[in-house]
C-alpha positions in Angstrom: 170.5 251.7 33.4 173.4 251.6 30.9 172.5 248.2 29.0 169.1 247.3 27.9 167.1 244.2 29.2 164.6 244.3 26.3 164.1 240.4 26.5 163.7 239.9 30.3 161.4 243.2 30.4 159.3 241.8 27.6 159.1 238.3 29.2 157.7 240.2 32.6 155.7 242.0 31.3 154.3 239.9 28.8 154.0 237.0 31.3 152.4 239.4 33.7 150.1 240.7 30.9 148.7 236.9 30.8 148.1 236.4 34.3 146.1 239.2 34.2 144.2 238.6 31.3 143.5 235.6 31.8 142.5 235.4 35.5 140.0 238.7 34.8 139.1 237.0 31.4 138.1 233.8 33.5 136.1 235.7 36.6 133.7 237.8 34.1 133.7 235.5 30.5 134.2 232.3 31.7 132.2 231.6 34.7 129.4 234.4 33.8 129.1 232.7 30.2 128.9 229.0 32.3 126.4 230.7 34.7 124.0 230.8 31.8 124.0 227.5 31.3 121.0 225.8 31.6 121.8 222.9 32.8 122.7 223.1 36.5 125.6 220.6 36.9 126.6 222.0 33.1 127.5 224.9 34.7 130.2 223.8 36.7 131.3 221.2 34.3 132.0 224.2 31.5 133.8 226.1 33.8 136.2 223.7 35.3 136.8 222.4 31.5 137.7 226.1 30.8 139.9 226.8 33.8 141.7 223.7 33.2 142.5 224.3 29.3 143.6 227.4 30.9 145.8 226.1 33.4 148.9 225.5 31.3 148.7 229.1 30.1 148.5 230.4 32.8 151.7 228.6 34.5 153.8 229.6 31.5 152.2 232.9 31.9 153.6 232.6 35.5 156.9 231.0 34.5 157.7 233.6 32.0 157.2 236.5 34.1 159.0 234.9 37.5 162.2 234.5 34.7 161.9 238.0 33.9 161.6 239.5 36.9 164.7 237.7 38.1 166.2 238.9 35.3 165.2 242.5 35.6 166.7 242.3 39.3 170.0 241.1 38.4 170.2 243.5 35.2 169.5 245.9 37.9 171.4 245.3 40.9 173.2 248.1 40.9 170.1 250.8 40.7 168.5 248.8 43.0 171.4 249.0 45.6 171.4 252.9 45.7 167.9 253.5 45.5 166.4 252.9 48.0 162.8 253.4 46.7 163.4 250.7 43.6 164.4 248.2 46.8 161.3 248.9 47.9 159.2 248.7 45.1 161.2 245.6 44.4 159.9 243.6 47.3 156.6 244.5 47.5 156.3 243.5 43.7 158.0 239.7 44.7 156.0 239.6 48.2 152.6 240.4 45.9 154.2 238.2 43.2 154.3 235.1 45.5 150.7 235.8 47.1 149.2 235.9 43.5 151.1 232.5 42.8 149.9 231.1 46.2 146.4 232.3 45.1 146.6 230.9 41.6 148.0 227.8 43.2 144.5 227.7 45.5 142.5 229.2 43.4 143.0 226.1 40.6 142.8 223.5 43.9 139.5 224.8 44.5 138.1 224.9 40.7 139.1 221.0 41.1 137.2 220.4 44.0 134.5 222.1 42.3 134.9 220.2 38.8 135.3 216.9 41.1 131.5 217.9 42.1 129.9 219.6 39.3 127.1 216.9 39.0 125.4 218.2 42.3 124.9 221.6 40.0 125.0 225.6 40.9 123.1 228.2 40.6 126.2 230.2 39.5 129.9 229.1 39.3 130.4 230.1 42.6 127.1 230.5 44.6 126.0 227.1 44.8 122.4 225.3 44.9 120.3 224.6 47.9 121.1 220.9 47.6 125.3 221.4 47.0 127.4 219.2 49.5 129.3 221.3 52.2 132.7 220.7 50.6 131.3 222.1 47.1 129.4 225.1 49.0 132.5 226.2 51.1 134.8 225.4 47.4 132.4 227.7 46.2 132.1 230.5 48.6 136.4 230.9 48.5 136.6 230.8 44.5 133.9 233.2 44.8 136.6 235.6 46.7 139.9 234.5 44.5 138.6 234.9 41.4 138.4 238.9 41.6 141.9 238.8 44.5 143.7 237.4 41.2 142.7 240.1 39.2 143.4 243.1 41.9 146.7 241.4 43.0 148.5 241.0 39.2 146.9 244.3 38.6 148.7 245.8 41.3 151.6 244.1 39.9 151.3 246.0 36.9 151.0 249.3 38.4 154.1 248.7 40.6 156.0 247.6 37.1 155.2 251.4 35.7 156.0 252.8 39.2 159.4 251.3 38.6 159.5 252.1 35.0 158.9 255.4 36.0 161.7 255.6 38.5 164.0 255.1 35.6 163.8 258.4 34.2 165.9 260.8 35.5 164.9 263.4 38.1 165.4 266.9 35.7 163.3 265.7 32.7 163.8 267.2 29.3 163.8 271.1 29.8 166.5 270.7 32.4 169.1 268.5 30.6 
């Protein structure tokens, strides 16, 4: 890479460092503070307040990493077009990239449904009461699955960033050159 991408890098990384953050944030803080809540229907009610003054973060945090990736790919065509393991890497980081968004996308569908029926109550965030409605039990039962597939996915994401950071470096190293 003969130019530097400083900007775009730091926007997908930083973006990606958000979404993150704030979706593993949100699984252990968020809804394990709300699940001490005393108040049954309080505990639903704190979390969907939370997740939605997250919301807007979060989709900039999306925003600003989608903008730098597409930059990082056209700053980088030309590595990417003889390498054939950056190509690679490449499109399993966009295919990931679009399942976390689709998950995200869900995942914040489901916290409304959830939030839409927070007065019925929960004994957690996501393992509701004995008395909970079927569409706030099976809400409940999928957010109780996305909110750690957030976390693994942009994780993943972040790994496969290094990966390709790492195929950056040339192949003989410092004692070589």
């Amino acid at each position: 890479m003969s130019e530097r991408n400083t900007l775009v890098r730091s926007m997908h990384d930083l973006g990606l460092a958000a979404w993150f953050g704030g979706t593993l944030m949100g699984a252990v803080g968020l809804n394990g503070a709300a699940a001490h809540a005393k108040d049954p229907a309080e505990r639903l009610s704190l979390s969907a307040l939370g997740w939605a003054k997250w919301a807007p973060v979060q989709l900039a945090a999306i925003a600003v990493h989608g903008i730098g990736g597409i930059g990082l790919i056209a700053g980088n065509k030309a590595r990417l077009a003889g390498q054939p393991e950056s190509r690679t890497n490449t499109k399993l980081k966009l295919a990931l990239t679009v399942a976390a968004g689709g998950a995200s996308l869900y995942s914040g569908l489901l916290g409304r449904t959830i939030g839409l029926h927070s007065s019925e109550g929960a004994e957690t965030v996501t393992e509701p009461a004995s008395t909970a409605s079927a569409e706030l039990t099976a809400a409940q039962k999928k957010q109780r699955i996305l909110q750690w597939v957030l976390p693994v996915l942009t994780g993943t994401l972040i790994v496969l960033a290094a990966q390709q950071g790492e195929q950056q470096r040339p192949f003989a190293g410092l004692l070589k050159r």
